[in-house]
C-alpha positions as CSV (number, residue, x, y, z in Angstrom):
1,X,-60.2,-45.1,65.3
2,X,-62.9,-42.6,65.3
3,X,-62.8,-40.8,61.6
4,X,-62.2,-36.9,62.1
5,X,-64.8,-35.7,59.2
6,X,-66.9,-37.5,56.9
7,X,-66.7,-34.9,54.1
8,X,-65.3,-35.7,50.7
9,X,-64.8,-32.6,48.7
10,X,-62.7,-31.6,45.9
11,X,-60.0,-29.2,46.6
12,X,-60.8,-25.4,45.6
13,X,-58.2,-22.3,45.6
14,X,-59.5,-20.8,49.0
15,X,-57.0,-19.6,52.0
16,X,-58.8,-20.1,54.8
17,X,-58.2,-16.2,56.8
18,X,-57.9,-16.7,60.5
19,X,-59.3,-20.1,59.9
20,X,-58.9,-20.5,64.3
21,X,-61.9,-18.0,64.9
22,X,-64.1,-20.5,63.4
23,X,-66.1,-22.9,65.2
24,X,-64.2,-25.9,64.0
25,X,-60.9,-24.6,63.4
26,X,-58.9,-26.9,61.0
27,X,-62.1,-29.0,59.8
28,X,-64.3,-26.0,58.6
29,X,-61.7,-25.2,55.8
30,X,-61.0,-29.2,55.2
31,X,-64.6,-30.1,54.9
32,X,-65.0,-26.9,52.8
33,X,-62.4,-28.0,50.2
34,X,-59.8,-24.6,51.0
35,X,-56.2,-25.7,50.2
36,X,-54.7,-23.2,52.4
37,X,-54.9,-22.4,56.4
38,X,-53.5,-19.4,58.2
39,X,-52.8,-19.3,61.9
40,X,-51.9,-16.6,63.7
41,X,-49.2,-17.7,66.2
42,X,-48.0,-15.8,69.4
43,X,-44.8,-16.5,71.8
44,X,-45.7,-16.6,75.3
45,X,-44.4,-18.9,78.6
46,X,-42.3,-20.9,76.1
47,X,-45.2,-21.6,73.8
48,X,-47.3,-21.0,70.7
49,X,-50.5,-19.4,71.3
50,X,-53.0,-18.9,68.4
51,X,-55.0,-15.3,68.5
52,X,-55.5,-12.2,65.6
53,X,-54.9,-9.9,68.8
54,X,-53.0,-10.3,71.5
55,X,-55.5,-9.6,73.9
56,X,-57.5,-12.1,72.0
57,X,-55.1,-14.8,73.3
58,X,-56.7,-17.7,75.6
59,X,-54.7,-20.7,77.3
60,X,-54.8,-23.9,75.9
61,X,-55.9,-22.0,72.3
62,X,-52.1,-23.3,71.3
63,X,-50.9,-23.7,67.7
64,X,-50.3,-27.9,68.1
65,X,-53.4,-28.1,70.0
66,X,-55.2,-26.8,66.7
67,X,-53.3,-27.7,63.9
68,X,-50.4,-30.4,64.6
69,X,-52.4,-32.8,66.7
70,X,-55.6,-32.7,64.5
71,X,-53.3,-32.9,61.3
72,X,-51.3,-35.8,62.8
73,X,-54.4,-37.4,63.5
74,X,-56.2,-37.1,60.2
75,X,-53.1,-38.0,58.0
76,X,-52.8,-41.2,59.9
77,X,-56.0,-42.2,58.7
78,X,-55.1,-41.4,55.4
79,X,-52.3,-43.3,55.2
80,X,-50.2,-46.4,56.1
81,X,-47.2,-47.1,57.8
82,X,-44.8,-49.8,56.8
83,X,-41.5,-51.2,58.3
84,X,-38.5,-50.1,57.1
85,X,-40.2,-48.1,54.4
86,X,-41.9,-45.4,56.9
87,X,-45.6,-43.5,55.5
88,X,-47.1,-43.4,52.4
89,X,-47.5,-39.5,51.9
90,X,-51.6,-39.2,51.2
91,X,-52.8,-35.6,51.4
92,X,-55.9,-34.5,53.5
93,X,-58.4,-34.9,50.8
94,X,-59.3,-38.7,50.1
95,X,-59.9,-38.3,46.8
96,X,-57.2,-35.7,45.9
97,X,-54.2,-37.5,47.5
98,X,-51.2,-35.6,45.9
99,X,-52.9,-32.1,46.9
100,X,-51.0,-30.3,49.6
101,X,-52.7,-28.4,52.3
102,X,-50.7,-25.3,52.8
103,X,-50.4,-24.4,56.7
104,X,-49.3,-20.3,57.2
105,X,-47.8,-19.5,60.1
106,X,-48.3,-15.6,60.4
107,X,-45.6,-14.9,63.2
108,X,-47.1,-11.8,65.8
109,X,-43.7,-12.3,67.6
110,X,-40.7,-11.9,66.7
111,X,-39.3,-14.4,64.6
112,X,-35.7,-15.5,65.4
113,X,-37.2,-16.0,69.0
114,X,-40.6,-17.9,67.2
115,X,-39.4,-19.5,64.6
116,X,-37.6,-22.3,65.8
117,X,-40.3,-23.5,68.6
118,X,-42.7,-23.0,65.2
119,X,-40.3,-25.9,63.8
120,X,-39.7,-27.6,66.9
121,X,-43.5,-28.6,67.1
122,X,-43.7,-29.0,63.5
123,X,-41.6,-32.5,64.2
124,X,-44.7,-35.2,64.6
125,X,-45.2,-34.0,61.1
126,X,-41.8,-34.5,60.2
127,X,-41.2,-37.7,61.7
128,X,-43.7,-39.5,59.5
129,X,-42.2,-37.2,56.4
130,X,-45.5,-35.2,56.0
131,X,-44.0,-32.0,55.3
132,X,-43.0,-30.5,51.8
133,X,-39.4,-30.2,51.7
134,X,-36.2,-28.8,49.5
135,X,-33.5,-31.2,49.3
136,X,-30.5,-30.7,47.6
137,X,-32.3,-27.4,45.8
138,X,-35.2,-30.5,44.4
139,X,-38.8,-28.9,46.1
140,X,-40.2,-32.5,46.8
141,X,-44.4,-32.3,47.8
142,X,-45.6,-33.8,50.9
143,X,-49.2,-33.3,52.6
144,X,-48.6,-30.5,54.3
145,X,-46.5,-27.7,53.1
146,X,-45.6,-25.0,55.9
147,X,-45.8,-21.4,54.9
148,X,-44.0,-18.5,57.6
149,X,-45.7,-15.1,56.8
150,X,-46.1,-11.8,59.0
151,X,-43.0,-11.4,61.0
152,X,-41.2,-14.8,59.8
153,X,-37.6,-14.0,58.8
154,X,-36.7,-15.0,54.8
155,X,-33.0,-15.4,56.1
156,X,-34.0,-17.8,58.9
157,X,-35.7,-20.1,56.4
158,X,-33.6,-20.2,53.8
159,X,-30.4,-20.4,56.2
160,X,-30.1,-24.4,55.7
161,X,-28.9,-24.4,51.9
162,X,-29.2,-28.6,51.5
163,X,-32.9,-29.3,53.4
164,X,-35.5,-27.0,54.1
165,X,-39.0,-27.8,54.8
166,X,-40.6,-24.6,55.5
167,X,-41.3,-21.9,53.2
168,X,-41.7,-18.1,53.1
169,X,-44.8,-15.8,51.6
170,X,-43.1,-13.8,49.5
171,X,-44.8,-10.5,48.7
172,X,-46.3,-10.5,45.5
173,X,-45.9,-6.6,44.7
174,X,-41.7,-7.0,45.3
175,X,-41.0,-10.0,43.1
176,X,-38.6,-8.3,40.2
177,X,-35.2,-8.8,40.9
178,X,-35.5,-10.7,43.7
179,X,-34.4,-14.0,44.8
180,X,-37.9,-15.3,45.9
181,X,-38.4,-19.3,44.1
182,X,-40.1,-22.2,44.4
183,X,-36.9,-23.8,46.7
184,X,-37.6,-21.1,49.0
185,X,-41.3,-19.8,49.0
186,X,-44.7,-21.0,48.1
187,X,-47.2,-18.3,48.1
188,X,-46.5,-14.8,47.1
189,X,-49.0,-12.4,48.8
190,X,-50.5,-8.9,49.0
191,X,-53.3,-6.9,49.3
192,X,-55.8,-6.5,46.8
193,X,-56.3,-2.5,48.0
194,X,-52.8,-1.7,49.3
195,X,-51.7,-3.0,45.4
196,X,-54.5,-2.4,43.1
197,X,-56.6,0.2,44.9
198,X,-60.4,0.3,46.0
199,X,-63.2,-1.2,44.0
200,X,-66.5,-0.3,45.0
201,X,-68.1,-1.9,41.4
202,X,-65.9,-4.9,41.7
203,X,-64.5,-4.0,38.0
204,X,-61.4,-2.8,37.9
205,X,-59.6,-0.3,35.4
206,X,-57.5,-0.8,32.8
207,X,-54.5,0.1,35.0
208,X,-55.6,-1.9,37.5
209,X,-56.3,-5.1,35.4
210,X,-52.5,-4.7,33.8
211,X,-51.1,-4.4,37.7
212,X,-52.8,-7.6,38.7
213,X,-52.1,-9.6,35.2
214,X,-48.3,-8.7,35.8
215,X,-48.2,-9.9,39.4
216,X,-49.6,-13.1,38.4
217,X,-46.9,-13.8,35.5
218,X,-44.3,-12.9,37.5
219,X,-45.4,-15.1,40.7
220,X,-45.8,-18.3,37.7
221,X,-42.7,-17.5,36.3
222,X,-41.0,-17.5,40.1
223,X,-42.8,-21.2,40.6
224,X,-44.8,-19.3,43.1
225,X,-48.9,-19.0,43.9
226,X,-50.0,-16.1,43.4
227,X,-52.0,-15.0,46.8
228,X,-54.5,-11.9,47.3
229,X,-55.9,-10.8,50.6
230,X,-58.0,-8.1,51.5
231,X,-60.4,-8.1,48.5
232,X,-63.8,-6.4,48.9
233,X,-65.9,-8.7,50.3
234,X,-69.3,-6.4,50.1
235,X,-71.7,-6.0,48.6
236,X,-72.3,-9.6,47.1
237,X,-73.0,-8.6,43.7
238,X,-69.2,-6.8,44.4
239,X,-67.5,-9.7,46.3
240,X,-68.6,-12.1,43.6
241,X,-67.3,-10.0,40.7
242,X,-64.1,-10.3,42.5
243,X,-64.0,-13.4,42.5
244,X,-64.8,-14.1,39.1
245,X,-61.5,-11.4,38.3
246,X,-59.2,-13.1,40.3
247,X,-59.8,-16.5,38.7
248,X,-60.7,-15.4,35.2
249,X,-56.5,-13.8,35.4
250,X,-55.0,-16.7,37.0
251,X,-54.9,-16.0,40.8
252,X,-54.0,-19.1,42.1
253,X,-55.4,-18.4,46.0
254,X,-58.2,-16.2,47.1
255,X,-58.2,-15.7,50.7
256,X,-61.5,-16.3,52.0
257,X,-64.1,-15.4,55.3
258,X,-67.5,-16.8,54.2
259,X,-65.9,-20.4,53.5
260,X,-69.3,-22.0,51.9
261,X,-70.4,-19.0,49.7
262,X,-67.2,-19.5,48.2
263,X,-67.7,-23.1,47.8
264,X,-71.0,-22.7,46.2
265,X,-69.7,-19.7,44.1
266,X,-66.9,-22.1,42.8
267,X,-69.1,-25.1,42.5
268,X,-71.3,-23.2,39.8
269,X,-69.1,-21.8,38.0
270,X,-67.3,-25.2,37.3
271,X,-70.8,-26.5,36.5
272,X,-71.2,-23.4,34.1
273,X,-67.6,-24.2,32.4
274,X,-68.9,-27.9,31.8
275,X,-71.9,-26.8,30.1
276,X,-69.9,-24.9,27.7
C-alpha cells in the first residue's frame, strides 16, 4: 500500500482555515502538524460539495472526495484490524496516536436538509469506530472528532440523547448560562475583532486582555477548546505578537492561513521554553 505522507511531526494548536484551497488539501495541514481542519460544505444534486463561495463550487471538489476517502485511507495505515475485536483507534499522527484530528464541517446550506448527508458519508469512518463519540453522556476519543459549525443546527446534534458522534462549535462569546459541554461540543469559537476589537500593535488593552482571559476560563471550565478566528494576520511583527497572546492566555486553537510560518513560529518558541 502506497503510504499517503512521509512526514512525522508533532501535533501543534493550529486550525487549518479553508484548509481545501490549498494545494494538498487534507495533507498540507497533516504534514504541518495542525490538529484541526475546516471544510466548507455545500448541498447540491444530492451531494456535498466543498467551496468558501458558492460560485467557487467545482464538480468532483466533494466533501468525501477530500476528506473521508483520504482519511479512511490514511487511518488504515495507521492501524490494524482484528476479528471479532474490529480497529485499533490510532490517530493521524504516528507518533502522537491518542491525538484527535478535529474535522469542521462549516454548513453553507441549510442544515436540517445538510446535516444528515454530512453524517451519512461520515459512515466509512464510523464503521471502523474512528469517530469521537458520546455514549451514555461518557465523551469517548477516537481519531477523528467531527465538529458542525456555520449553519449546523445545535438541536439536530444533540437530538440523540444516548450516542452522538458529532459535535457542535459553540460560540465562545455566548457560553454563560448556556448548556454548551463537552457531551455536546468541542470547540467554542469567535472572532478575535468581532469579540475583542482591532489591534493594529498586536497588544491589546487591559479590557481587551480581561475579555479574552474570561472566554478562555469559561470555555475550560465547559470541557471545551477555546477557538479564535479572524486574528490580524499583518504585519508580521503584528501577526506574531498575536500569537504569542493567544498562547501565553491559554487559547487552545489558533486558526491559521500561513500553515509553516506558524509551524516555525511554534517550533521556536518550544525551543526557547526548553532553554529556560
Amino acid at each position: 500500500m502506497q503510504t499517503l505522507y512521509v512526514d512525522k511531526p508533532n501535533p501543534i494548536s493550529c486550525h487549518s482555515h479553508n484548509d481545501y484551497w490549498r494545494r494538498e488539501p487534507l495533507f498540507s495541514a497533516l504534514k504541518t502538524g495542525c490538529v484541526g481542519v475546516e471544510a466548507d460544505v455545500w448541498l447540491v444534486e444530492d451531494d456535498l460539495w466543498i467551496a468558501h463561495e458558492r460560485s467557487d463550487l467545482k464538480r468532483g471538489v466533494t466533501f468525501t472526495s477530500l476528506y473521508v476517502e483520504p482519511l479512511v485511507k490514511l487511518l488504515e495505515q495507521r492501524n490494524g484490524f482484528f476479528p471479532g475485536k474490529g480497529w485499533t483507534h490510532y490517530g493521524v499522527y504516528e507518533d502522537y496516536p491518542e491525538q484527535t484530528l478535529a474535522l469542521v464541517i462549516d454548513l453553507k446550506s441549510e442544515s436540517l436538509e445538510t446535516w444528515p448527508l454530512v453524517e451519512a458519508q461520515l459512515q466509512p469512518l464510523r464503521d471502523r469506530g474512528w469517530l469521537t463519540h458520546v455514549s451514555d453522556g461518557k465523551v469517548h476519543p477516537r481519531p477523528i472528532t467531527v465538529v458542525g459549525s456555520g449553519a449546523t443546527d445545535f438541536s439536530t446534534l444533540r437530538a440523540n440523547t444516548t450516542f452522538r458522534d458529532s459535535f457542535f462549535d459553540a460560540p465562545l462569546n455566548a457560553l454563560e448560562n448556556s448548556q454548551y459541554d463537552a457531551t455536546n461540543s468541542y470547540y467554542a469559537s469567535v472572532s478575535f475583532t468581532e469579540y475583542l476589537g482591532l489591534s493594529l500593535t498586536g497588544f491589546l488593552t487591559p479590557t481587551q486582555l480581561e475579555k479574552l482571559k474570561g472566554s478562555v476560563r469559561e470555555a475550560h471550565a465547559r470541557g471545551l477548546k477555546a477557538r479564535y478566528w479572524g486574528a490580524p494576520a499583518w504585519a508580521l511583527g503584528v501577526r506574531g505578537r498575536i500569537w504569542k497572546i493567544l498562547s501565553d492566555e491559554g487559547v487552545d486553537i489558533v486558526n491559521v492561513d500561513d500553515l509553516q510560518s506558524f509551524r516555525d513560529w511554534a517550533t521556536a518558541r518550544t525551543a526557547t521554553a526548553d532553554m529556560l
